[in-house]
SETOR-461685 format. One record per residue (C-alpha): x, y, z; chain. Coordinates in steps of 0.2 Angstrom, whole numbers, plus 5000, padded with zeros to 4 digits. Layout:
% residues N
X:X&Y:Y&Z:Z&cadena:A
...
This chain:
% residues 256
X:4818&Y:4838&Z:4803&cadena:A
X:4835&Y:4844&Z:4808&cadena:A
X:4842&Y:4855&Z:4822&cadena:A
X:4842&Y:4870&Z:4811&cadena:A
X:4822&Y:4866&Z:4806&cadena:A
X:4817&Y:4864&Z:4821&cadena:A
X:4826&Y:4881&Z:4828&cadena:A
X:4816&Y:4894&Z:4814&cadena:A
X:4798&Y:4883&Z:4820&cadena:A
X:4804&Y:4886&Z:4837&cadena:A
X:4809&Y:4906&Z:4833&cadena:A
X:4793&Y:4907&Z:4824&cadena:A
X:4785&Y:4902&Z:4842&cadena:A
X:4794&Y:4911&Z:4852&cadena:A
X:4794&Y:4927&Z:4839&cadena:A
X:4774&Y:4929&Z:4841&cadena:A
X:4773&Y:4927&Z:4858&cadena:A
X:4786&Y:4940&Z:4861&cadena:A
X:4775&Y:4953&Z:4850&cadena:A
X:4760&Y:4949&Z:4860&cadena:A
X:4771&Y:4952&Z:4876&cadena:A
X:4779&Y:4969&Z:4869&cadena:A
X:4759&Y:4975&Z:4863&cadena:A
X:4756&Y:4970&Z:4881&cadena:A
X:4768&Y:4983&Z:4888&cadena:A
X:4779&Y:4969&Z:4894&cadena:A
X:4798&Y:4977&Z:4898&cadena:A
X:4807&Y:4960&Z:4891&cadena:A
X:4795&Y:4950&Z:4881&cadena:A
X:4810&Y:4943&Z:4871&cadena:A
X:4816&Y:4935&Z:4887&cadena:A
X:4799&Y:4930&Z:4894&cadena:A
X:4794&Y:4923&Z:4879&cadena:A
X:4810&Y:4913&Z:4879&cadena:A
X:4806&Y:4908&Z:4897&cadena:A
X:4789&Y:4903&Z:4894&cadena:A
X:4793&Y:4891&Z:4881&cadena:A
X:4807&Y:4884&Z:4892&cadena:A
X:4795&Y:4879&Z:4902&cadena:A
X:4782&Y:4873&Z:4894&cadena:A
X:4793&Y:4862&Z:4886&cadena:A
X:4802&Y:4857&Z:4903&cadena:A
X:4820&Y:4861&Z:4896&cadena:A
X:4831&Y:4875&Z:4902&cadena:A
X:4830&Y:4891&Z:4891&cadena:A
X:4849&Y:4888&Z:4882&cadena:A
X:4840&Y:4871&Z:4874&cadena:A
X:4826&Y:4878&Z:4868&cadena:A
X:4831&Y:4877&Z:4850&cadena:A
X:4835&Y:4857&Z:4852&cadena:A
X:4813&Y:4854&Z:4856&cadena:A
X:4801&Y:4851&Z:4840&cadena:A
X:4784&Y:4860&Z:4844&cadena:A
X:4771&Y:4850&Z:4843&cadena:A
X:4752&Y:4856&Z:4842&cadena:A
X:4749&Y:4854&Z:4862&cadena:A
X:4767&Y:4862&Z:4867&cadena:A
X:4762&Y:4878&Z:4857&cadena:A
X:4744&Y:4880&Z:4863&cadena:A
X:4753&Y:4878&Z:4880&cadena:A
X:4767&Y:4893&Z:4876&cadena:A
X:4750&Y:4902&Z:4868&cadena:A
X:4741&Y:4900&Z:4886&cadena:A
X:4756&Y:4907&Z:4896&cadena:A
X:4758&Y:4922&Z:4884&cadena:A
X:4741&Y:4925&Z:4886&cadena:A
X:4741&Y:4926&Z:4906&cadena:A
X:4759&Y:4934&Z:4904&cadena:A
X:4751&Y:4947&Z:4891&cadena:A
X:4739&Y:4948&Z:4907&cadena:A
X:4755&Y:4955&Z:4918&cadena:A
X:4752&Y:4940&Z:4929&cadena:A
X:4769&Y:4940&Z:4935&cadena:A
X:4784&Y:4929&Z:4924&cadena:A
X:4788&Y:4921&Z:4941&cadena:A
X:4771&Y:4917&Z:4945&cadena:A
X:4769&Y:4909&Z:4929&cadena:A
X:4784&Y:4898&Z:4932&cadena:A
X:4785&Y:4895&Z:4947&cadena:A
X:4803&Y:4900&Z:4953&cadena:A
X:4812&Y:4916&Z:4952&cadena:A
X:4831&Y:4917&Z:4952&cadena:A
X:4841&Y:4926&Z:4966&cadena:A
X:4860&Y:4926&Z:4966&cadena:A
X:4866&Y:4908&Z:4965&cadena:A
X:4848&Y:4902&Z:4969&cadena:A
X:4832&Y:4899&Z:4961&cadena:A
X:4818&Y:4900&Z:4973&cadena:A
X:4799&Y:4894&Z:4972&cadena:A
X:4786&Y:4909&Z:4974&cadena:A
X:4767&Y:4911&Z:4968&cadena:A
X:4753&Y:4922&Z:4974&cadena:A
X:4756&Y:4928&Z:4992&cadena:A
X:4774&Y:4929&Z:4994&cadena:A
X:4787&Y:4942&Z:4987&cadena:A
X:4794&Y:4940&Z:4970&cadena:A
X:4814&Y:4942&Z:4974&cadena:A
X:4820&Y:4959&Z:4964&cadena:A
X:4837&Y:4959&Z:4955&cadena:A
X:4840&Y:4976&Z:4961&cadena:A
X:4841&Y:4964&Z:4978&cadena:A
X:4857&Y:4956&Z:4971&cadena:A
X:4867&Y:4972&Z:4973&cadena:A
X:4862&Y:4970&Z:4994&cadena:A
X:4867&Y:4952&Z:4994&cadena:A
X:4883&Y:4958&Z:4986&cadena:A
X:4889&Y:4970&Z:4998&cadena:A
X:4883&Y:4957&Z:5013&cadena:A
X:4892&Y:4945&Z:5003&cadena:A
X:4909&Y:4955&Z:5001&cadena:A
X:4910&Y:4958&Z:5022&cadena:A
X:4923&Y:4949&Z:5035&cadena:A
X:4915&Y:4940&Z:5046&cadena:A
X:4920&Y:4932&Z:5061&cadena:A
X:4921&Y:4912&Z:5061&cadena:A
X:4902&Y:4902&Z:5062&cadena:A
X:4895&Y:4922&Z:5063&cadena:A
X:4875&Y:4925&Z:5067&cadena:A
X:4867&Y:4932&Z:5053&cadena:A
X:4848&Y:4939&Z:5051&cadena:A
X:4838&Y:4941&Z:5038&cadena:A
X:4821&Y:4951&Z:5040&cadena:A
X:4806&Y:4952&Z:5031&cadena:A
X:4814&Y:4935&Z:5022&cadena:A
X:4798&Y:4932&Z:5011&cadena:A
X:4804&Y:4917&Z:5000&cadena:A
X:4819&Y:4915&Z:5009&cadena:A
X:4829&Y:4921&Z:4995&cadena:A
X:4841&Y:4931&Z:5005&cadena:A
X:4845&Y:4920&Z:5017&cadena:A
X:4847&Y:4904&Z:5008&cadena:A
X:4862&Y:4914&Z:4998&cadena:A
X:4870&Y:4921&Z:5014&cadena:A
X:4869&Y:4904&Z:5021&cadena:A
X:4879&Y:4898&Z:5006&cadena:A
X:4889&Y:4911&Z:5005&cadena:A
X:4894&Y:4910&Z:5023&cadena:A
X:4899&Y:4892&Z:5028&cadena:A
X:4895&Y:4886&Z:5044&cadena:A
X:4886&Y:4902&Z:5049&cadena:A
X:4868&Y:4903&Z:5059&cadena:A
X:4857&Y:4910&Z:5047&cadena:A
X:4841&Y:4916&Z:5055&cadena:A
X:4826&Y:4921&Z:5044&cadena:A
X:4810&Y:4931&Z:5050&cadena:A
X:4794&Y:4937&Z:5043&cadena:A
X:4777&Y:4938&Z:5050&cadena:A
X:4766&Y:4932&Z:5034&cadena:A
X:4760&Y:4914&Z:5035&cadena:A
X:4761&Y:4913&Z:5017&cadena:A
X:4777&Y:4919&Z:5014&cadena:A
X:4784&Y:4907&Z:5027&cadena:A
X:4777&Y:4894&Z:5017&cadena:A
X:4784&Y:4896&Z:5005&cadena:A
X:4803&Y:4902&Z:5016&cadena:A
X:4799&Y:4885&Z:5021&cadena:A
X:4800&Y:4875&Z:5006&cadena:A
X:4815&Y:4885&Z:5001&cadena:A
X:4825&Y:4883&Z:5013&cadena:A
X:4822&Y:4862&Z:5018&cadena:A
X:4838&Y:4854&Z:5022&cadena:A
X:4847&Y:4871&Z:5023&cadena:A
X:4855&Y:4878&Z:5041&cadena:A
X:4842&Y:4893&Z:5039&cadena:A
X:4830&Y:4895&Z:5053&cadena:A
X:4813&Y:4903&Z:5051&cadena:A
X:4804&Y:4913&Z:5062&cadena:A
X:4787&Y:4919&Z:5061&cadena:A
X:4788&Y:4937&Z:5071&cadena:A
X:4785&Y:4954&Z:5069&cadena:A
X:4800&Y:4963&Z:5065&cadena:A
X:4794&Y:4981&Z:5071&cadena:A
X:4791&Y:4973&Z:5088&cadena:A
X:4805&Y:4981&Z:5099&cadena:A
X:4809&Y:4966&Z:5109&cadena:A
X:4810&Y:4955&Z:5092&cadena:A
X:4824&Y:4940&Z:5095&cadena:A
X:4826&Y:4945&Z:5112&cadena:A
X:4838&Y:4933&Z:5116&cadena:A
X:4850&Y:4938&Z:5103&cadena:A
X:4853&Y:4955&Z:5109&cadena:A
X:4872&Y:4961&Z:5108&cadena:A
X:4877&Y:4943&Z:5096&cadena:A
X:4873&Y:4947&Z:5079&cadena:A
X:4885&Y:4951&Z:5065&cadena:A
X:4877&Y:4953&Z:5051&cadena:A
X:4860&Y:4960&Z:5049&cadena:A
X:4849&Y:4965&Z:5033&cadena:A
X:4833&Y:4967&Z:5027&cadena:A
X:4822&Y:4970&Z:5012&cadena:A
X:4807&Y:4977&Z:5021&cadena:A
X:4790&Y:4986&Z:5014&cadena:A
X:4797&Y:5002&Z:5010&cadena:A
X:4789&Y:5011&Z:4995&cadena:A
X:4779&Y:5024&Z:5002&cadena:A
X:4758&Y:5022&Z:5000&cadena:A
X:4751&Y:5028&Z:4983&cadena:A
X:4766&Y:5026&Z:4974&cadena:A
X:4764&Y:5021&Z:4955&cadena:A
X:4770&Y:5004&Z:4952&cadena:A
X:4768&Y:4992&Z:4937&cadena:A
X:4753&Y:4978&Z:4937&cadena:A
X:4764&Y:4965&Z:4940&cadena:A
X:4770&Y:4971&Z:4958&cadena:A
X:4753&Y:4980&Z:4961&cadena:A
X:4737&Y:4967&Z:4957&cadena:A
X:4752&Y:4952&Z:4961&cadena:A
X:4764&Y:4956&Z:4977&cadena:A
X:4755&Y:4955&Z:4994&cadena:A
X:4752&Y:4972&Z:4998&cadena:A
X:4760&Y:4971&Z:5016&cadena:A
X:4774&Y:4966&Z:5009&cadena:A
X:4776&Y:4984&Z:4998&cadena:A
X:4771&Y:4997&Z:5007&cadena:A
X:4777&Y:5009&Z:5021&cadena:A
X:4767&Y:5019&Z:5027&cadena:A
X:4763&Y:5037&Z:5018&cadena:A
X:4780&Y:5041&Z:5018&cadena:A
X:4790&Y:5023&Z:5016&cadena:A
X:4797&Y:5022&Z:5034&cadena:A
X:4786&Y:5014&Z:5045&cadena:A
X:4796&Y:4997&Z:5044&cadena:A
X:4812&Y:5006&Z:5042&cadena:A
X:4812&Y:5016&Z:5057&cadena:A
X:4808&Y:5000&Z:5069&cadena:A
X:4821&Y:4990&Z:5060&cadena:A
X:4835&Y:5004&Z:5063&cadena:A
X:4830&Y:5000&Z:5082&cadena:A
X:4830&Y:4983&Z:5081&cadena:A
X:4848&Y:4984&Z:5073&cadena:A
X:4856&Y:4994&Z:5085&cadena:A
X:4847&Y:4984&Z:5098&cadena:A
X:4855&Y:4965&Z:5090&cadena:A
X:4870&Y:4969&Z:5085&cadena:A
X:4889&Y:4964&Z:5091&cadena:A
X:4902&Y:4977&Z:5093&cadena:A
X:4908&Y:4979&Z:5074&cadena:A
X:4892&Y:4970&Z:5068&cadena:A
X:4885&Y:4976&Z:5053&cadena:A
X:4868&Y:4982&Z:5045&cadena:A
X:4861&Y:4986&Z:5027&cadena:A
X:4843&Y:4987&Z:5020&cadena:A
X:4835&Y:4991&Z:5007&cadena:A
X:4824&Y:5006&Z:5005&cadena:A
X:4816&Y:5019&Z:4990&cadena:A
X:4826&Y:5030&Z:4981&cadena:A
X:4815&Y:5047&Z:4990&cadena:A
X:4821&Y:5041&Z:5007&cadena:A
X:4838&Y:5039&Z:5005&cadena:A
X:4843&Y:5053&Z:5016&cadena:A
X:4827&Y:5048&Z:5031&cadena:A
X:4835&Y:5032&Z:5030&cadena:A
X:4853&Y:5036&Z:5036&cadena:A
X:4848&Y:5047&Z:5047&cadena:A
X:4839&Y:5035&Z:5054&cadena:A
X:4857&Y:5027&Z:5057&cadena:A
């Protein structure tokens, strides 16, 4: 069989798992279904067409578009999502890194900093976040906090052999990293901000931990905290971004 045989069996795989997947009310079951037979066959998603199916690989691509069709999270079913430059492990109990995310690393990103700054991530969940500001910015102290065991577990595979340093704390605690007060440059944070009740799809509401969603009835109760906790760690000329809902845009800078 050549390389062009083997691409229509493959399509053919890959076409009815992405009709189930669309039936399923998935948003991208083309892509998803492209993943899932990346994986199952243990090859990156561009080489796809190079595998010949075989009887065990496509009951294997059939059992992960089932539990996909399920709306168990793509990431879960993987085992990594991609963030930025990096690709992070996550599963049940940790936070699955949003692309809408990207647009926060990118303005942290674009900023001057001074030489080896002090940077701090809270509400890290995988890590994601700090392990591309620590890329992006060589030679500076990364600090990462959360206060789910779970999520730190997974933080902590994330980020072995990395400069990032994690911390389990509560990051609406007013005297949280103390001993930084006055020294940070850079601060951000992804915290539970969609306020309680709010619709969401089954992925993020049977999958995501639930601490790590909500805000309180009306999104701000980690928001507010954090504000406080900003003002409180950073240097003169530091800087501070976080990402909130769309309804509390206005709240949230005039909590700044």
């Amino acid at each position: 069989m050549n390389v062009a045989d083997r691409a229509v069996t493959m399509r053919q795989v890959i076409d009815d798992a992405a009709a189930t997947l669309a039936a399923a009310g998935v948003g991208s079951p083309r892509v998803d279904a492209e993943l899932l037979a990346a994986h199952a066959a243990g090859t990156q998603r561009g080489r796809i067409a190079f595998v010949e199916p075989d009887a065990t690989f496509i009951a294997r691509v059939q059992e992960l578009t089932a539990q996909r069709a399920d709306r168990i999270p793509l990431q879960h079913l993987i085992g990594t999502a991609a963030f930025g430059p990096v690709t992070v492990h996550v599963g049940p109990g940790v936070f699955v890194p949003r692309p809408e995310t990207e647009s926060l690393l990118e303005w942290a990103l674009a900023q001057e900093l001074s030489a080896n700054p002090t940077i701090i991530d809270l509400c890290t969940g995988s890590g994601a976040l700090a392990l591309a500001l620590s890329q992006g910015f060589v030679g500076a102290r990364v600090i990462a906090v959360d206060d789910s065991d779970e999520a730190l577990a997974y933080a902590r595979r994330n980020v072995a052999g990395t400069s990032v340093d994690l911390i389990r704390a509560d990051v609406t605690d007013v005297d949280v990293l103390g001993e930084l007060d006055g020294a940070v440059d850079l601060l951000v944070a992804n915290p539970p901000y969609i306020p309680d009740g709010a619709p969401l799809e089954p992925e993020v509401a049977q999958h995501d931990p639930t601490h790590a969603l909500f805000g309180g009835p009306d999104g701000m109760a980690v928001i507010e905290p954090i504000v406080g906790v900003a003002a409180r760690l950073l240097a003169p000329g530091g800087r501070c971004a976080l990402e909130h809902d769309d309804t509390t845009s206005r709240r949230t800078v005039d909590a700044f």
